[in-house]
C-alpha positions as CSV (number, residue, x, y, z in Angstrom):
1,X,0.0,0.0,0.0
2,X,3.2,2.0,0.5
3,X,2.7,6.0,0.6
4,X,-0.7,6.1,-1.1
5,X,-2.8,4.9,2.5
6,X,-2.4,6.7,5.6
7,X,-1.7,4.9,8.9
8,X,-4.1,7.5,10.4
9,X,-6.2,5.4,8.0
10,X,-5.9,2.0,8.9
11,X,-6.1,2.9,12.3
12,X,-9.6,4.3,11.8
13,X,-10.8,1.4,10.1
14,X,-9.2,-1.2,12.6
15,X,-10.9,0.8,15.3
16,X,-14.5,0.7,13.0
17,X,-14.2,-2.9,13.1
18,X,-13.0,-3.4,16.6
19,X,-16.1,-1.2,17.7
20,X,-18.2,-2.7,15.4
21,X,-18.0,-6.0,16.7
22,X,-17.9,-5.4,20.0
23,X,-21.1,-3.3,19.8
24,X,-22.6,-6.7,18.1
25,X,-21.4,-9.0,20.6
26,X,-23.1,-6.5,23.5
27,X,-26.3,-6.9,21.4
28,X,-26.8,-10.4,21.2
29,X,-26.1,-10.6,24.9
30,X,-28.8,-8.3,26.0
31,X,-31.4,-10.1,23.5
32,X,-30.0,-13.4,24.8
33,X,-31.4,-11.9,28.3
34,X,-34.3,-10.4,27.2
35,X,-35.3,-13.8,25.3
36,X,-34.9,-15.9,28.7
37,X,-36.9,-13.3,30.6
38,X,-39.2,-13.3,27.8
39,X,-39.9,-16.6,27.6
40,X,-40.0,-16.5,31.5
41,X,-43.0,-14.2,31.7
42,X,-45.0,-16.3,29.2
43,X,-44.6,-19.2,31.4
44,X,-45.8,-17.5,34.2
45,X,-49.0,-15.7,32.1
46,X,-49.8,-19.4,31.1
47,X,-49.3,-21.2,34.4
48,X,-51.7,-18.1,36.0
49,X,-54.1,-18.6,33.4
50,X,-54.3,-22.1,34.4
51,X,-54.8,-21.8,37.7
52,X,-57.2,-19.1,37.5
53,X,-59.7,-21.3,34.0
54,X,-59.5,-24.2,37.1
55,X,-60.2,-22.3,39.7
56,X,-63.3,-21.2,37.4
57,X,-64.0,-24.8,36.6
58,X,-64.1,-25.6,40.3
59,X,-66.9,-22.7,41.1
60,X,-68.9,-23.5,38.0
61,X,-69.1,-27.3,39.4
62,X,-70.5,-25.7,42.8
63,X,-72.6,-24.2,41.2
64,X,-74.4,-26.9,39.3
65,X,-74.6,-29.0,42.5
């Protein structure tokens, strides 16, 4: 590359990637996070509305008797 590129340059672009893929590696972590907690919450909607349709169930069947 010789006198045509300067090292002010390279250093910019090295830096640029450096950044780049540390930025991307921070990203995925945090959606790697936000997918477990994610996933967390939607257990615990689903194992609430479970409990609540059954305790439903139950009061209907008092009803009826």
């Amino acid at each position: 590359y010789g006198p045509t590129v300067k090292a002010e340059s390279v250093k910019k672009l090295v830096d640029s990637v450096v950044n780049f893929q540390v930025r991307t590696r921070e990203i995925i972590n945090e959606m790697r996070v936000l997918a477990t907690r994610n996933s967390e919450e939607i257990r615990e909607a689903v194992e609430d509305g479970k409990k609540r349709m059954a305790r439903l169930a139950s009061e209907g069947e008092l009803l009826l008797n």
